[in-house]
BAZA-794104 format. One record per residue (C-alpha): residue in three letters; z negated, x negated, y. Coordinates in nm, 4 decimals, m for minus. Layout:
! residues N
<pt 'ALA' <Z X Y>>
...
***
This chain:
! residues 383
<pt 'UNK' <0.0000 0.0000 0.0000>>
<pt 'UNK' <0.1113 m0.1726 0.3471>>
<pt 'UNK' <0.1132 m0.0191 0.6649>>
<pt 'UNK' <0.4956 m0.0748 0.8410>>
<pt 'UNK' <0.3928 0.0943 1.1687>>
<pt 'UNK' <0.0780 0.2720 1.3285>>
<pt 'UNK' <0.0762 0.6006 1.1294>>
<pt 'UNK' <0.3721 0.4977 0.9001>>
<pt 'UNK' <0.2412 0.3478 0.5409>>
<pt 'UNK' <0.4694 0.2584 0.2684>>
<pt 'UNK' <0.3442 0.3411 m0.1389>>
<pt 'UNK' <0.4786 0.1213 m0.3972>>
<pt 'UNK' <0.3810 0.2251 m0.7808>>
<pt 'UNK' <0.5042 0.0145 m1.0930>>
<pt 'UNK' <0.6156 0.2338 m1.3314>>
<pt 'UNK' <0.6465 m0.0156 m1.6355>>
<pt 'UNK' <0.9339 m0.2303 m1.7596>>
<pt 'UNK' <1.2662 m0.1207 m1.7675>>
<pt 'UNK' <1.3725 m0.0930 m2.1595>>
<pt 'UNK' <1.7108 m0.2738 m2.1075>>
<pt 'UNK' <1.6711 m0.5455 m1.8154>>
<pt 'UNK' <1.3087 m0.5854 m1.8799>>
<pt 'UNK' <1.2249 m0.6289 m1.5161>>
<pt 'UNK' <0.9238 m0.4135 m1.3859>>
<pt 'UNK' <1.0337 m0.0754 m1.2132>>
<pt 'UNK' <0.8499 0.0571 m0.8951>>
<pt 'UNK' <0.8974 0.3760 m0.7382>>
<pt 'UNK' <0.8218 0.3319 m0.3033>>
<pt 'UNK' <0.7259 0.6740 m0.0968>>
<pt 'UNK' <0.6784 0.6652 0.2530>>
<pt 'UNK' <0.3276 0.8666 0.3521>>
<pt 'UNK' <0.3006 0.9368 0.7316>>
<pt 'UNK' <m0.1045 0.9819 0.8920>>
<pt 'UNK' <m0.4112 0.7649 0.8277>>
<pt 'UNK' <m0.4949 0.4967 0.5810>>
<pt 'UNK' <m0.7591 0.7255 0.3901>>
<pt 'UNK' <m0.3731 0.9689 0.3367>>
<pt 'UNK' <m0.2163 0.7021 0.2364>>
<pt 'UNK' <m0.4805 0.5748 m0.0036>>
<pt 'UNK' <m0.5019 0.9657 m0.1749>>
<pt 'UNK' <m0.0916 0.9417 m0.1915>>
<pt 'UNK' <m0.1420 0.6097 m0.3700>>
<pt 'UNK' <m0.4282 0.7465 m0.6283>>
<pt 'UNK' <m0.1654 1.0437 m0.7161>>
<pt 'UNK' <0.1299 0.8245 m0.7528>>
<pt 'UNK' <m0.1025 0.6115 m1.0062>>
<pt 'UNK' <m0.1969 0.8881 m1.1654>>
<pt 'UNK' <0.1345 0.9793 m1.2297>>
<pt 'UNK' <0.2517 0.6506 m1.3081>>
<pt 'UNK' <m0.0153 0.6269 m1.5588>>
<pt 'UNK' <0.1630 0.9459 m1.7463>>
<pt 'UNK' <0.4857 0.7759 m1.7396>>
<pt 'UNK' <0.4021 0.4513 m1.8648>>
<pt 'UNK' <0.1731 0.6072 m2.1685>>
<pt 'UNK' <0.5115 0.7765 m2.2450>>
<pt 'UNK' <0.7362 0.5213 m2.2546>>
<pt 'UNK' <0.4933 0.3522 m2.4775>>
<pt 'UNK' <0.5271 0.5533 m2.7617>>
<pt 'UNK' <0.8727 0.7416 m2.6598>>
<pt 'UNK' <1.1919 0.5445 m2.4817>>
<pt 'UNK' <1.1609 0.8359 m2.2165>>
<pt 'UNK' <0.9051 1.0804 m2.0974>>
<pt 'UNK' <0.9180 1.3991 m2.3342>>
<pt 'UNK' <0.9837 1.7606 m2.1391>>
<pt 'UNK' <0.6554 1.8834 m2.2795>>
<pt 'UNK' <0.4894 1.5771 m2.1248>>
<pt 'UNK' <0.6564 1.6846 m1.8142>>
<pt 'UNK' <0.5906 2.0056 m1.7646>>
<pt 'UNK' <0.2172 1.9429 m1.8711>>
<pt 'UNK' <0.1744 1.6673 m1.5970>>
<pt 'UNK' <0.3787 1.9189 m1.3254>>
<pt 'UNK' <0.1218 2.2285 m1.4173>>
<pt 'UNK' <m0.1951 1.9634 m1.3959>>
<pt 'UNK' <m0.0623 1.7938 m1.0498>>
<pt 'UNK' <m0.2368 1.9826 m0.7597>>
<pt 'UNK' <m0.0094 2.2798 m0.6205>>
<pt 'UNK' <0.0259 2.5323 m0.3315>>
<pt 'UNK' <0.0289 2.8377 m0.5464>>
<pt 'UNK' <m0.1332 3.1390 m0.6028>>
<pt 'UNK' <m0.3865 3.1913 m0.8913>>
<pt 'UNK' <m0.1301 3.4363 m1.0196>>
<pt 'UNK' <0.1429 3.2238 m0.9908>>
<pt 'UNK' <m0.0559 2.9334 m1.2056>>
<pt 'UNK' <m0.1368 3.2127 m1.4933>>
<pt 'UNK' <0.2087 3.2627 m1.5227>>
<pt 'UNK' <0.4008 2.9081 m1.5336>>
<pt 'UNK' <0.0564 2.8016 m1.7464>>
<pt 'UNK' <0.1981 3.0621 m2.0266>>
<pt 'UNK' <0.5350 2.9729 m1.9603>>
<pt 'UNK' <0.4748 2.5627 m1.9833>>
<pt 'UNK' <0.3027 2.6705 m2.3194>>
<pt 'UNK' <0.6192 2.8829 m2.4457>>
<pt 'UNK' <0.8399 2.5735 m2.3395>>
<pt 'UNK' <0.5665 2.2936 m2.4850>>
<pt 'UNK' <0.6167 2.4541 m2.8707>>
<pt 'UNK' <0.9645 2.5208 m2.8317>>
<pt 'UNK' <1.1741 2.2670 m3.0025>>
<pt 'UNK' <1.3614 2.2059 m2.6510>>
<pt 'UNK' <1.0184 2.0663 m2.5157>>
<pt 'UNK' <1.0705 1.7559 m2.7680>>
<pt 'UNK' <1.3501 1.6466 m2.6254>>
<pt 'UNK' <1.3577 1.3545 m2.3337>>
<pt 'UNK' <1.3678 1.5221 m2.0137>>
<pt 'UNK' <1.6177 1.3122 m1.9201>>
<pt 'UNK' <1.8519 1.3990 m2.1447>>
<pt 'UNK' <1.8559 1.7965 m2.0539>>
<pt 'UNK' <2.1822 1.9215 m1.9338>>
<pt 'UNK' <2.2636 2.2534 m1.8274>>
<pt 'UNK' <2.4439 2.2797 m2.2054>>
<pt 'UNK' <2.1349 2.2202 m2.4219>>
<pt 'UNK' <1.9677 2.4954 m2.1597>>
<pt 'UNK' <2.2108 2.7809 m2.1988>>
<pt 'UNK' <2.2108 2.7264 m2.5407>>
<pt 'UNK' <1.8152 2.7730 m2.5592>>
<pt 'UNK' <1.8670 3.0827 m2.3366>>
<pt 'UNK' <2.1026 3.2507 m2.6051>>
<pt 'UNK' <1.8280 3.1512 m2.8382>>
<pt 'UNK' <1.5127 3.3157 m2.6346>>
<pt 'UNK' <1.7770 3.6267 m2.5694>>
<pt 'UNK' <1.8632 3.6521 m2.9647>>
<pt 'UNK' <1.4877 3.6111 m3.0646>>
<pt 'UNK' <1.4015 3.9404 m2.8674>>
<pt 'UNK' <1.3388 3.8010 m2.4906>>
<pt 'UNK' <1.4292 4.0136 m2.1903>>
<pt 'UNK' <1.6261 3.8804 m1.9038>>
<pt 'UNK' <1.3529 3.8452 m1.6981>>
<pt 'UNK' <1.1544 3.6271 m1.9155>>
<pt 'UNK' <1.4573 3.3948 m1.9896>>
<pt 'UNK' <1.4846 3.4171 m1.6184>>
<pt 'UNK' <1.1015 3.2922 m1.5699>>
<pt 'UNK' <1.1819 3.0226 m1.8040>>
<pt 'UNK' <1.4935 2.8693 m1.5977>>
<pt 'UNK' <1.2589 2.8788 m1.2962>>
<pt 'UNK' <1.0137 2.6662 m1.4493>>
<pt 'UNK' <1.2537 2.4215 m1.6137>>
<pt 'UNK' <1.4163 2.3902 m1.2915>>
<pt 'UNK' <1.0987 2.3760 m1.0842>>
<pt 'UNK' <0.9310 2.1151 m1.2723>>
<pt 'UNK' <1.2224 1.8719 m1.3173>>
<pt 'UNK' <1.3350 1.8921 m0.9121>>
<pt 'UNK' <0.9660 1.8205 m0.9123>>
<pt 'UNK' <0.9599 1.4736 m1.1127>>
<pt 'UNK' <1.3178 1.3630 m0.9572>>
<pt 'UNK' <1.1195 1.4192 m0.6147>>
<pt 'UNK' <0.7841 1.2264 m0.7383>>
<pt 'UNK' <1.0383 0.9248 m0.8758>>
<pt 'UNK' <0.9468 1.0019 m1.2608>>
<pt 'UNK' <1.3222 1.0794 m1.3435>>
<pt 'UNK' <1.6305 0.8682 m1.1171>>
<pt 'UNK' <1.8078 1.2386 m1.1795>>
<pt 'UNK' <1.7410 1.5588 m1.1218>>
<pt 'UNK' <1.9262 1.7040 m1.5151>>
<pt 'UNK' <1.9880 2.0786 m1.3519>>
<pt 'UNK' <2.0559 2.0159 m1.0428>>
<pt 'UNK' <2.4149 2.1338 m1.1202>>
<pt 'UNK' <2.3346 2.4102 m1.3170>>
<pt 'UNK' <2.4118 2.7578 m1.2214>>
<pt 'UNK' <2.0940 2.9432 m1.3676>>
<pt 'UNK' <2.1239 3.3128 m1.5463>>
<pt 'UNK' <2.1535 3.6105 m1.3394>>
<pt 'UNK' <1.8892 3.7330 m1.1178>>
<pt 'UNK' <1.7103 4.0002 m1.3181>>
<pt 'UNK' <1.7693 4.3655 m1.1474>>
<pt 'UNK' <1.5532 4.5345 m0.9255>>
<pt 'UNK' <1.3603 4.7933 m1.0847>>
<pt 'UNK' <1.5150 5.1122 m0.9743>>
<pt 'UNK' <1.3569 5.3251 m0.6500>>
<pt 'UNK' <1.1313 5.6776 m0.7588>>
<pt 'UNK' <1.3260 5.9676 m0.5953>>
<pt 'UNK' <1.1642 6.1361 m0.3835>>
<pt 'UNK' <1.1923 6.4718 m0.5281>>
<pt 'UNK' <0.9760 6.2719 m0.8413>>
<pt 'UNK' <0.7230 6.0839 m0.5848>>
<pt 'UNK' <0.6573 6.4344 m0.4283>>
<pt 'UNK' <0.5934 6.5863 m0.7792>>
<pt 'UNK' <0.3983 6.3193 m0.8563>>
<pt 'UNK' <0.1389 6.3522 m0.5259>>
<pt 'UNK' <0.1538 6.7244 m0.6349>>
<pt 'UNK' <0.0176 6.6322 m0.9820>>
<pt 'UNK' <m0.2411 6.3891 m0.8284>>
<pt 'UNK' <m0.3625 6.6503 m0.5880>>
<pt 'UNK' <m0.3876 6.9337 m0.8826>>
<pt 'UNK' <m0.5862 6.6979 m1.1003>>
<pt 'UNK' <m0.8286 6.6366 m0.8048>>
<pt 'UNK' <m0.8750 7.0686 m0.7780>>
<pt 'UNK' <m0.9569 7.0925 m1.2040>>
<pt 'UNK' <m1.2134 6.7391 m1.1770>>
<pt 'UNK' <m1.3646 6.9208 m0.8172>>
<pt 'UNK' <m1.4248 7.2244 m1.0425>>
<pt 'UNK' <m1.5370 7.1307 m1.3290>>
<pt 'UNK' <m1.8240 6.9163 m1.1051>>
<pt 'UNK' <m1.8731 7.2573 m0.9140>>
<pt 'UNK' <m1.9713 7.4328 m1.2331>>
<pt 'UNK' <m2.2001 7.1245 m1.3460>>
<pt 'UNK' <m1.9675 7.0793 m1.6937>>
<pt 'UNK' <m2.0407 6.7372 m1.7703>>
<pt 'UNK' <m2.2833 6.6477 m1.5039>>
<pt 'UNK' <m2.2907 6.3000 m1.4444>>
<pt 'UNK' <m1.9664 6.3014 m1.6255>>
<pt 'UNK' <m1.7448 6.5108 m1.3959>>
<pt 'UNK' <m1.8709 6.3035 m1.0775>>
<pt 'UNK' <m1.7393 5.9955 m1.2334>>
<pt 'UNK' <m1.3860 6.1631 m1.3238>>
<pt 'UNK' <m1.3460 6.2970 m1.0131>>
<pt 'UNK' <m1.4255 6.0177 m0.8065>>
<pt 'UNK' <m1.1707 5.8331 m0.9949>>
<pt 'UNK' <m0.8969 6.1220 m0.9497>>
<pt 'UNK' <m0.9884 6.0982 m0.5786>>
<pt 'UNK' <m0.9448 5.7488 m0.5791>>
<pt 'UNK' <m0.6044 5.8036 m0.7681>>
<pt 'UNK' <m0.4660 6.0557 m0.5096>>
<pt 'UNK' <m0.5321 5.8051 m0.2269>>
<pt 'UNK' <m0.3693 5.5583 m0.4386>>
<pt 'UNK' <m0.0465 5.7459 m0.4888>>
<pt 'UNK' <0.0031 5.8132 m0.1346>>
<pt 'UNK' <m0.1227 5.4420 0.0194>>
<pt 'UNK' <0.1254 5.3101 m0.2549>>
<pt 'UNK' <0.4136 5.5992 m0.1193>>
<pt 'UNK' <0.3209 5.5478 0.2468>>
<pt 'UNK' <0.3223 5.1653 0.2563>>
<pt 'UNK' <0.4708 5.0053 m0.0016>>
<pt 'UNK' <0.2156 4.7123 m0.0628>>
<pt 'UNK' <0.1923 4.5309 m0.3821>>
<pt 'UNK' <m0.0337 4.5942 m0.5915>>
<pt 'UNK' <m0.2639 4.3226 m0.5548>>
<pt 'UNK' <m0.2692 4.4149 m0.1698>>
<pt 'UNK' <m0.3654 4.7705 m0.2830>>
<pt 'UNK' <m0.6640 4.6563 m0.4727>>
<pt 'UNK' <m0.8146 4.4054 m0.2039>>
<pt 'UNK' <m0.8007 4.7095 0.0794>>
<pt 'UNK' <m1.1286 4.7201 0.2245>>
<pt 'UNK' <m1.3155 5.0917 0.3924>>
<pt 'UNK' <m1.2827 4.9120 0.8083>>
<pt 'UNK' <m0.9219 4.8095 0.7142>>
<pt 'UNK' <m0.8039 5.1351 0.8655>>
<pt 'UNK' <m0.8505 5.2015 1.2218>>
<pt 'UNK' <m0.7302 5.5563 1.3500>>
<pt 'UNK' <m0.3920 5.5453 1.1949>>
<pt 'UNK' <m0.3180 5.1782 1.1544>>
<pt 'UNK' <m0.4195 5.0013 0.8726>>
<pt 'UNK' <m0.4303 4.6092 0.8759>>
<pt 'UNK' <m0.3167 4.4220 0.5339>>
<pt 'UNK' <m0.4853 4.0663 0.5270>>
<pt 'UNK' <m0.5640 3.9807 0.2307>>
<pt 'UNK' <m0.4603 4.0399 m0.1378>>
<pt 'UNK' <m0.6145 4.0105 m0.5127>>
<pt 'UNK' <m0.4142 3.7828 m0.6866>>
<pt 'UNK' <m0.5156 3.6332 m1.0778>>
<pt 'UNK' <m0.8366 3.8568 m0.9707>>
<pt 'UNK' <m0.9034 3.6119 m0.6957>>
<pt 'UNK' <m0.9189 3.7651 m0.3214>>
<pt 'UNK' <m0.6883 3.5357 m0.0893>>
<pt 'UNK' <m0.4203 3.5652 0.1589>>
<pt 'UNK' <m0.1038 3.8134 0.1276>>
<pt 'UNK' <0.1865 3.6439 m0.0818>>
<pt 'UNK' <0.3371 3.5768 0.2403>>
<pt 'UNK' <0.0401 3.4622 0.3982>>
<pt 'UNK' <0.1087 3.6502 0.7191>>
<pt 'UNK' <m0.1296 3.9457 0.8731>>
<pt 'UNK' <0.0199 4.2974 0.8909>>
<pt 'UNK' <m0.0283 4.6379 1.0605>>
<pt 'UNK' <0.1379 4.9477 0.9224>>
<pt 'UNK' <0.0897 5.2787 1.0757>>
<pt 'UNK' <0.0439 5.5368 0.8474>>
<pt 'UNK' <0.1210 5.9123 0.8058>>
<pt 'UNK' <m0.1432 6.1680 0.9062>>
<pt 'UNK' <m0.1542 6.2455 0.5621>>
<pt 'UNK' <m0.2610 5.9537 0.4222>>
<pt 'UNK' <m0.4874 5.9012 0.6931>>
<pt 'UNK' <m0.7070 6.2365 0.6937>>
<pt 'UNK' <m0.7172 6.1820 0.2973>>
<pt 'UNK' <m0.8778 5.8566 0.3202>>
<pt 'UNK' <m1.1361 5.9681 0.5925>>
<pt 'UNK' <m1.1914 6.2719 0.4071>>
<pt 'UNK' <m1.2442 6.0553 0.0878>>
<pt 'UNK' <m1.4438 5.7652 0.1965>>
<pt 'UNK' <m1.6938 6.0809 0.3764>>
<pt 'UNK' <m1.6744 6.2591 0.0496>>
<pt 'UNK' <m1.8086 5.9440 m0.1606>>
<pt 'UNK' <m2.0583 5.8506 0.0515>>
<pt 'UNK' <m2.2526 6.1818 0.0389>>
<pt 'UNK' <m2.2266 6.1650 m0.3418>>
<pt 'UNK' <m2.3486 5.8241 m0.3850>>
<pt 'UNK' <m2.6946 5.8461 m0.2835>>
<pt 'UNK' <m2.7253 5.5054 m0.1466>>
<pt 'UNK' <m2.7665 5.3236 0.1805>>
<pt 'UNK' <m2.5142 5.0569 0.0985>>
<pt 'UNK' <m2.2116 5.1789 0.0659>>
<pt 'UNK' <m1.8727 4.9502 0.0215>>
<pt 'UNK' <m1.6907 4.8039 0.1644>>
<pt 'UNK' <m1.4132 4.8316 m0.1465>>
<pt 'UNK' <m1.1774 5.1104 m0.1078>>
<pt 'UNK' <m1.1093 5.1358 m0.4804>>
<pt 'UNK' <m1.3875 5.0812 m0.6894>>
<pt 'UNK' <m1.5303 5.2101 m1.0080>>
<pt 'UNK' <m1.8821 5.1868 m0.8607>>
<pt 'UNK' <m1.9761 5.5219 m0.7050>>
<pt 'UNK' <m2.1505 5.3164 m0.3957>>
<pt 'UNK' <m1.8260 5.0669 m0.3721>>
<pt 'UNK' <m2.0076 4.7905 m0.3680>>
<pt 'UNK' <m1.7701 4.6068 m0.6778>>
<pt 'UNK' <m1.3855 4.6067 m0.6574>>
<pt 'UNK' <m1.1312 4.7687 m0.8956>>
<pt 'UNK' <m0.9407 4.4817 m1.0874>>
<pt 'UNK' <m0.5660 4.5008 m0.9998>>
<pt 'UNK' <m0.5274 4.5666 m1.3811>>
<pt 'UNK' <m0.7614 4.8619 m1.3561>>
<pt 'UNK' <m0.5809 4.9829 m1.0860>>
<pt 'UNK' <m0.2516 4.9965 m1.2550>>
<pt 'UNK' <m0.4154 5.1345 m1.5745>>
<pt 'UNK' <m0.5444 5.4449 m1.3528>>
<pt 'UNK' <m0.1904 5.5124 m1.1931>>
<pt 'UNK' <m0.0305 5.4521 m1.5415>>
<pt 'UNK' <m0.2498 5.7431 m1.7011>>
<pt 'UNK' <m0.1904 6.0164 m1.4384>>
<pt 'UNK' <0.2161 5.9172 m1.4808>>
<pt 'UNK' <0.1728 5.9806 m1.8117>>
<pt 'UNK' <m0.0320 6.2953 m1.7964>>
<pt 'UNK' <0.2069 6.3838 m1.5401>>
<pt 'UNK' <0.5338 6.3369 m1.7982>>
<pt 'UNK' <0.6440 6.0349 m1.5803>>
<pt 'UNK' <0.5514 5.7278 m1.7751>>
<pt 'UNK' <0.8314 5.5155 m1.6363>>
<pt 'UNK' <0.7159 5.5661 m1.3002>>
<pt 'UNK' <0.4950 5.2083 m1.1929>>
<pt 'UNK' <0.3149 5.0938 m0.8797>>
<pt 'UNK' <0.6059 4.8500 m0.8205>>
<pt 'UNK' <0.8540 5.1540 m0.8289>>
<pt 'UNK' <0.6741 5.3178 m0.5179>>
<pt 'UNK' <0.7564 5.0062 m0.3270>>
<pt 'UNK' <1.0819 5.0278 m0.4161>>
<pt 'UNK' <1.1395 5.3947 m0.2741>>
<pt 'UNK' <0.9469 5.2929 0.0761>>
<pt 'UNK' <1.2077 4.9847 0.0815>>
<pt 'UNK' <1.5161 5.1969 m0.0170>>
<pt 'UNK' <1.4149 5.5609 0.1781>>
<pt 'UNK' <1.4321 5.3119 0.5283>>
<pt 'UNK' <1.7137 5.1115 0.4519>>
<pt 'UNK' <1.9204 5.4040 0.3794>>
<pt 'UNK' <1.8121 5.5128 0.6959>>
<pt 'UNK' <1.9135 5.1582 0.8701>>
<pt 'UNK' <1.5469 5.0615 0.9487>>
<pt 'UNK' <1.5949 4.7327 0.7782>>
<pt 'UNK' <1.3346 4.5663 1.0483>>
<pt 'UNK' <1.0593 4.8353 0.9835>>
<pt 'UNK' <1.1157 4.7945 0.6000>>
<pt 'UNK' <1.0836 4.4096 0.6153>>
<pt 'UNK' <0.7732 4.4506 0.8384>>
<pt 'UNK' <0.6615 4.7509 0.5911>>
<pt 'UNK' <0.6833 4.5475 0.2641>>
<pt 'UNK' <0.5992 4.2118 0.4338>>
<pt 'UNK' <0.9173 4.0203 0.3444>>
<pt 'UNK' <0.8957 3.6640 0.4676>>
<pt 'UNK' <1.2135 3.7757 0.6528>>
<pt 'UNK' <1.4852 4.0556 0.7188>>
<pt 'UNK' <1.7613 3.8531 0.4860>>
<pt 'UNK' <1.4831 3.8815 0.1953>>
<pt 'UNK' <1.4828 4.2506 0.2889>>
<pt 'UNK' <1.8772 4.2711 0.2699>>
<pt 'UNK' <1.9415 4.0586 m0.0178>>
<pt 'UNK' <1.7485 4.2916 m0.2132>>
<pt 'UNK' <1.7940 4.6459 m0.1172>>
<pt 'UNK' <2.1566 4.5934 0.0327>>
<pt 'UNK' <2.2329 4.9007 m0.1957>>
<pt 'UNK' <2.1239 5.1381 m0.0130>>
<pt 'UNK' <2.2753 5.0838 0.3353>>
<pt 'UNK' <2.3941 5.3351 0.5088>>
<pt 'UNK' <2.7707 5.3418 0.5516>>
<pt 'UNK' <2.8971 5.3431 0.8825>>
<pt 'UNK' <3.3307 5.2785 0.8063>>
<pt 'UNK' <3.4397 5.6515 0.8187>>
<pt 'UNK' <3.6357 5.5848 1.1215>>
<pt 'UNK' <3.7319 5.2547 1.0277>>
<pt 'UNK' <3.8288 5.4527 0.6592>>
<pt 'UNK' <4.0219 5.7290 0.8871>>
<pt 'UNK' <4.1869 5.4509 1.1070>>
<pt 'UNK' <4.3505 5.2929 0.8189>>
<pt 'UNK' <4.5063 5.6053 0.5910>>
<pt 'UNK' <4.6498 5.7273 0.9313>>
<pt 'UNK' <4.8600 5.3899 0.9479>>
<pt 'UNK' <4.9563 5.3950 0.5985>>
<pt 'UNK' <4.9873 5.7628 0.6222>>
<pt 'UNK' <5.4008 5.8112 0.5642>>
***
């Protein structure tokens, strides 16, 4: 580690002897700040060189499996959701017999033909999708850290995209709040009449908690994991403020890290001032919250996102809709306001990074706006 100019340092790692010239092979990063930066850039480039040379010591190359397990164990930006899922992935990709092989000699062929594989064995789209993503990810990753001279897919056209999960109608999304609100009437009766006692408080508080649900999830569009982390103070009058989200069942930022306030209809709002009043009276207890969706009558403990899903996923079912998903009620905010060409309130609505992320995925359902340009042309070619 030498310094070439005040706040300019330059790394240099040996990375073991070349197996056909012999001579020792280095890897040099430049690290810009302090010398305590530059010191953690050099203990991280050791530790990786480490990995490599242990490699190369039993293996002419550094296996894929290898890889992938030193790319999942080297300290990353992501969420805790994000880690759960490449962690199963790197595991899929670890036993398959395309994780023995020298990650640098992967080319796109050897890849497509695993995909065919995964596709013929039973895997969706999606998944062989997931697995691309990682492959790709984690070798771009060791071309950038200097463990491979190449990057093996960096030519390689990956499979398609998978498909958007089709919108909910809105004819179905209104049946659906319909069943919600019935279900709420039979659980508010049968606690009239005492059936069940302690029983039928506990089943309706959850089919109150399920009505909001449908109609935050209608009204707003948030994920899921934004759904679960809502807080009682997060609404204010008729604007609602998304800041945080549960993600691997770990409260944190929003995927896009960014702060948003949605107004909502005066539907949604009266039901969630009516609810939150509603619960308090019934749970006997001075604290109360601050979790919107909980299974504790007080709210003092959140719902699990996985909890919340299985709640919405019964009343579909019960409701004879049991392809219907949390995801899908995003999909109909995004697609009822493009179609109406309020692409910059549906970005701001979902809380896409950006309006192109907005586009690229619901491009669909534009509006068309060519008739003239449609009527312009026949009446040239009109004979």
């Amino acid at each position: 580690m030498r310094q070439r100019r005040p706040g300019v340092w330059e790394v240099r790692v040996a990375l073991g002897a070349d197996p056909v010239s012999g001579r020792c092979r280095q890897r040099s990063v430049t690290v810009r700040g302090d010398c305590a930066e530059a010191a953690e850039a050099l203990a991280r480039w050791a530790a990786l060189a480490t990995v490599v040379r242990v490699a190369r010591r039993s293996d002419p190359a550094v296996s894929l499996a290898r890889l992938l397990q030193t790319w999942l164990g080297t300290d990353h930006v992501w969420r805790p959701s994000t880690v759960a899922g490449y962690r199963s992935v790197v595991a899929f990709l670890v036993a398959d017999p395309l994780g023995r092989r020298r990650a640098s000699t992967l080319t796109p062929a050897l890849v497509r033909v695993a995909c065919t594989g995964w596709l013929a064995g039973g895997a969706g789209e999606a998944t062989v999708w997931g697995r691309v993503r990682v492959l790709r990810s984690a070798l771009g990753w060791a071309y950038t850290e200097r463990i491979l001279d190449r990057c093996p897919l960096d030519v390689m056209r990956g499979p398609p995209v998978p498909r958007t999960r089709s919108h909910v109608p809105v004819g179905q999304v209104v049946e659906l709040l319909g069943y919600a609100e019935r279900a709420v009437g039979v659980q508010g009766d049968l606690f009239a009449a005492g059936v069940g006692d302690r029983r039928a408080g506990a089943d309706l508080h959850r089919a109150e908690q399920v009505l909001l649900l449908c109609h935050l999830a209608a009204d707003t569009g948030a994920r899921r994991g934004e759904l679960a982390a809502l807080q009682l103070g997060d609404l204010d009058g008729r604007v609602l403020t998304i800041e945080r989200a549960a993600s691997g069942e770990v409260i944190g930022p929003t995927k896009t890290r960014t702060v948003r306030r949605l107004t909502l209809g005066p539907t949604s709002t009266d039901l969630w001032q009516a609810s939150i009043q509603a619960w308090r009276a019934r749970s006997g207890s001075d604290q109360f919250g601050p979790w919107l969706f909980s299974p504790d009558p007080s709210h003092g403990s959140r719902l699990t996102t996985g909890g919340l899903g299985h709640w919405f996923a019964q009343l579909c079912a019960a409701a004879g809709m049991p392809e219907v998903t949390l995801h899908r009620l995003r999909h109909s905010v995004a697609t009822v306001l493009v179609g109406r060409g309020q692409i910059l309130q549906a970005q701001c609505r979902l809380g896409h990074a950006d309006a192109y992320t907005t586009l690229r995925i619901y491009s669909h359902a534009q509006p068309l706006h060519d008739v003239d340009a449609a009527e312009t042309l026949d009446e040239l070619y009109r004979t």
